[in-house]
C-alpha positions in Angstrom: 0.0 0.0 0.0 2.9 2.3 0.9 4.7 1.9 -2.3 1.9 2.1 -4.2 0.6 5.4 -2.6 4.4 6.5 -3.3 4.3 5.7 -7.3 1.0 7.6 -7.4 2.7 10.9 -5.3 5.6 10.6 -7.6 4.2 10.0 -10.5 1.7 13.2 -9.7 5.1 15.5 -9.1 6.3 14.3 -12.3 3.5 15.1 -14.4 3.4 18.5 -13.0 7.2 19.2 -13.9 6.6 18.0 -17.4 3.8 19.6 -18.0 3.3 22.5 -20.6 5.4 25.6 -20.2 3.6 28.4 -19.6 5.3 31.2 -21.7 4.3 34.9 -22.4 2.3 35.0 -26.4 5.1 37.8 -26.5 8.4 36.5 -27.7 11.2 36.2 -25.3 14.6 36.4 -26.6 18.6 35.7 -25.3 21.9 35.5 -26.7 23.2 32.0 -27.3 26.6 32.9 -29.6 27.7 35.8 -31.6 30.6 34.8 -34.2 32.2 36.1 -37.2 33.6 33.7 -39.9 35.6 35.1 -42.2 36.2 33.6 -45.6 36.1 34.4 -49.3 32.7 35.8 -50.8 32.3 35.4 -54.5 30.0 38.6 -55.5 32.6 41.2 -53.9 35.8 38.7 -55.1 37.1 39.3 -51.3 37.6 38.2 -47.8 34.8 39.0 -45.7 33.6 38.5 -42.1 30.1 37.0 -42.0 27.7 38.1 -38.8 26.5 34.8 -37.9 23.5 35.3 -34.6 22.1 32.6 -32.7 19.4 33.5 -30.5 17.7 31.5 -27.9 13.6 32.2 -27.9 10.5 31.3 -26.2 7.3 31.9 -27.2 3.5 30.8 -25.5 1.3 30.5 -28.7 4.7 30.1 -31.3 3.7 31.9 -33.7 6.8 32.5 -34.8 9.0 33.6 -38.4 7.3 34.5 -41.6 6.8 32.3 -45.2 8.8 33.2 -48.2 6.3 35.1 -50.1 4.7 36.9 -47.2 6.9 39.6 -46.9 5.3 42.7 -48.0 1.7 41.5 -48.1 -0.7 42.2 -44.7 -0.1 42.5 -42.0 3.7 41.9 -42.5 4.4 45.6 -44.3 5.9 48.1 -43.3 7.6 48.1 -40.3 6.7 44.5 -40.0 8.1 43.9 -43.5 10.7 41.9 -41.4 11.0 39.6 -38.3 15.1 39.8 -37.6 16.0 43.2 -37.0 19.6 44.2 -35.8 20.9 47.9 -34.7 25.0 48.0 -35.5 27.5 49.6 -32.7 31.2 50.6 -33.4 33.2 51.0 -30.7 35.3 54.5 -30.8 37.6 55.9 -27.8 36.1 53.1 -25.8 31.7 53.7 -26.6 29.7 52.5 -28.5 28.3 54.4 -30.9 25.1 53.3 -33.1 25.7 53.0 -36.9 25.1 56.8 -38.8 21.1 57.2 -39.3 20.6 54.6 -36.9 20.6 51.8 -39.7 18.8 48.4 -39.0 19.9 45.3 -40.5 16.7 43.7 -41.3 16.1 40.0 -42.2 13.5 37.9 -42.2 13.7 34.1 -40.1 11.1 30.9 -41.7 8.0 29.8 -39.6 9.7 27.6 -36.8 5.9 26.3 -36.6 4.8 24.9 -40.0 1.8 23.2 -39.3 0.3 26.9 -37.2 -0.7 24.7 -34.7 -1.0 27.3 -31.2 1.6 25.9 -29.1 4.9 26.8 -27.0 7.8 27.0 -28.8 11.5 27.1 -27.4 14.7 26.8 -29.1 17.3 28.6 -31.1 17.2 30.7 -34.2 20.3 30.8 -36.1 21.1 33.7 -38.8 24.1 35.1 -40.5 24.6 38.0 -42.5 27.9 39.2 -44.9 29.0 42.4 -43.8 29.8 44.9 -46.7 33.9 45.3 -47.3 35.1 47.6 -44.6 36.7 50.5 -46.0 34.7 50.7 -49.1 31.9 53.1 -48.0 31.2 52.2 -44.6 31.2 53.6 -41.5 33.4 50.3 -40.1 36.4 49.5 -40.9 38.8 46.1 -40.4 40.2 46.1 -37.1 37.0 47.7 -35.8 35.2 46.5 -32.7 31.4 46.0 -33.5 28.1 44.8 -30.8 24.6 44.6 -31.9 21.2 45.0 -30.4 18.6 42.5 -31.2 15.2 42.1 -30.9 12.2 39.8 -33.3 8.6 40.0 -34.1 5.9 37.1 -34.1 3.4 36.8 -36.9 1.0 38.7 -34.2 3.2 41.7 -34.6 4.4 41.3 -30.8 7.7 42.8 -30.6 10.4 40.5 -27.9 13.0 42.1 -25.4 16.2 43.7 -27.0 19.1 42.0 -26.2 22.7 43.4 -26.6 25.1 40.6 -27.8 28.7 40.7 -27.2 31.5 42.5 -29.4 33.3 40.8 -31.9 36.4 42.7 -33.9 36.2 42.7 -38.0 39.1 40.8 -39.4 42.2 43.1 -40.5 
């Protein structure tokens, strides 16, 4: 009777910790990595460093990332035209200082929930982007010490947290 009574008790606490999380519909976002690669891009014929994000989310109803094709269509214009959006720092005399005309880098992640089904989603979005060849009209240049802030949307238009990553330092 005693053990049985103790299978049923512990089989009660584990169904409670495995249960369903219980996440905000709003996404919630945190750094997982920030790392450059650099290597040899074929349209500019050079050596450049590639951004390359990956960011830890949570989300209650996961509704998250947009299709190919939806861009630009309702409700996903305008501001909401894109789902990944990235504000550039450069470091100078020891602050950071946003990129001129506070330029975005703006990209756009795939549905992480295909079949639209309301559910909680965690895991990790991974996204890289080329930087532009330093020195050849921007406003960084090799050797330069770059940090970005972060933040997504969900296909409700909720906007996550803004998280700050670490700095990396272009390739000279």
């Amino acid at each position: 009777m005693k053990y049985t009574l103790f299978l049923i008790l512990l089989f009660v606490i584990l169904s409670r910790c495995i249960g369903i999380p219980n996440f905000s519909n709003t996404p919630e976002i945190s750094l997982n990595n920030l790392f450059k690669i650099n290597k040899f891009n074929a349209d500019q014929k050079a050596n450049l460093d590639s951004i390359n994000f990956a960011i830890n989310y949570q989300d209650g109803d996961g509704d998250l990332g947009m299709d190919t094709g939806e861009k630009d269509k309702a409700p996903f214009t305008g501001e909401y035209a894109f789902n990944f959006i990235t504000t550039g720092y450069r470091k100078v005399n020891g602050r950071y200082q946003v990129f001129k005309n506070n330029e975005k880098f703006k990209y756009n992640y795939p549905k992480l929930n295909p079949q639209g089904k309301k559910t909680p989603l965690k895991g990790t979005i991974h996204l890289g982007f080329w930087l532009a060849k330093p020195d050849a009209g921007t406003e960084y240049k090799a050797g330069d010490t770059l940090r970005f802030d972060v933040y997504i949307y969900d296909r409700s238009l909720n906007k996550s947290n803004t998280i700050t990553t670490n700095e990396i330092v272009l390739s000279k």
